[in-house]
N, C-alpha and C positions, 0 to 999 in steps of 0.2 A: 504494500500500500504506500502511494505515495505521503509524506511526511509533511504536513503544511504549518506553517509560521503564524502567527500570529497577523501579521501584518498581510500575509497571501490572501490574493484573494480570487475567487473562481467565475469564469464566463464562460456560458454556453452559448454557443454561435448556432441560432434560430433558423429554422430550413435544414433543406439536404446540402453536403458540402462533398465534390469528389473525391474520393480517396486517394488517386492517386498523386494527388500530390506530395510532397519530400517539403524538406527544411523550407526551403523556399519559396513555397507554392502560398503552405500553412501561415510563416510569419506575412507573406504580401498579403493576404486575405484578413489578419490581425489588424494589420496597419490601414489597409484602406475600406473593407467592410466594418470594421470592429471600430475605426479611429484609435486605436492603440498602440502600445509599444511592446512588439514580442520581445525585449528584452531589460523589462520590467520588473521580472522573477513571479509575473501572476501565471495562473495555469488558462489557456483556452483548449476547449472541448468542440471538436467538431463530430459529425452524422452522417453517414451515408441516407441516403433516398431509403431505402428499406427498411435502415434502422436498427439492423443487428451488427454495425460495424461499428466502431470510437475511436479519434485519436485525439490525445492531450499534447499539446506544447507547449512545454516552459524552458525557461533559461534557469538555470543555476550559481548563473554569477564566471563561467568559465564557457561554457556554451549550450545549443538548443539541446533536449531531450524530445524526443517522438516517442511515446507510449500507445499501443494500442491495442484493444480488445477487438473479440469474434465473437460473439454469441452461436453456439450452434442451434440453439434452437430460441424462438421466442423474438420480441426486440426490446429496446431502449424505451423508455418512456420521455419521449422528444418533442419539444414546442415547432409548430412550425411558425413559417414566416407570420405572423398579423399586423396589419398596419404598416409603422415604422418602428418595429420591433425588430432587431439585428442581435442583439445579444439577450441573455438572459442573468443574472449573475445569482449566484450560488451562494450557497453556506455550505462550510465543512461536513456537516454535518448530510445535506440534501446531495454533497457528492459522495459519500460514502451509499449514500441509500440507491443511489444512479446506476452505480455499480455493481451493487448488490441485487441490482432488478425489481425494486421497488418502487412503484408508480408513483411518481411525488406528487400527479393533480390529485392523486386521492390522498394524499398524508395532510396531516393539518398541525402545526406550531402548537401545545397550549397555553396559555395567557400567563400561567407560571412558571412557563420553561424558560424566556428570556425576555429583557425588558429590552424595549426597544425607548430611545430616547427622541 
C-alpha cells in the first residue's frame, strides 16, 4: 500500500483516461486537464473506459512512480465526466476503500468521524 503524508493529497481524474500512456503521457494530462503539477508529490488516479484498469502517478521527490492495478473481474467505482468536473479529490481514507473495491457513492462520512472546518 502506498504510504501517504500528511500533507498528500489525492485526485481522481473524472472520465475514461487511455492506458497506454507512460511517464509522459500521464504527467501532460496532470498539467493541462488537471491544471497541476505532476511533481508536487500528490498522487493522480487515472481509469480506463471499462473501469477495471488504474494507474497512480506520483513523484517522490527523486522521480515519477507509475503504479497500476487489473481487476480480473468486477470494476472500479469511477465518476464520470459531469459538467466541469475534471478531477475528483480524495481522502486517504476513500483511496484505501477505491482499492479495496468499495463503492464510495454508496459509503457515507458520519458526523462524528471528522470535523470539517
Amino acid at each position: 500500500m502506498i504510504q501517504l503524508g500528511p500533507a498528500t493529497r489525492v485526485f481522481l481524474a473524472a472520465g475514461p483516461t487511455d492506458m497506454r500512456k507512460g511517464f509522459d503521457g500521464l504527467a501532460d494530462l496532470v498539467r493541462h486537464r488537471l491544471a497541476a503539477d505532476p511533481l508536487n508529490g500528490h498522487l493522480y488516479l487515472f481509469c480506463n473506459r471499462r473501469k477495471n484498469r488504474l494507474k497512480i502517478l506520483c513523484f517522490d521527490g527523486s522521480g515519477l512512480w507509475i503504479c497500476s492495478k487489473l481487476l480480473q473481474k468486477g470494476s472500479f467505482s469511477w465518476p464520470g465526466l459531469e459538467g466541469d468536473t475534471l478531477s475528483v479529490t480524495l481522502k486517504p481514507e476513500e483511496l484505501a476503500m477505491l482499492l479495496g473495491g468499495i463503492e464510495l457513492e454508496r459509503t457515507r462520512l458520519k458526523d462524528w468521524w471528522r470535523r470539517c472546518a
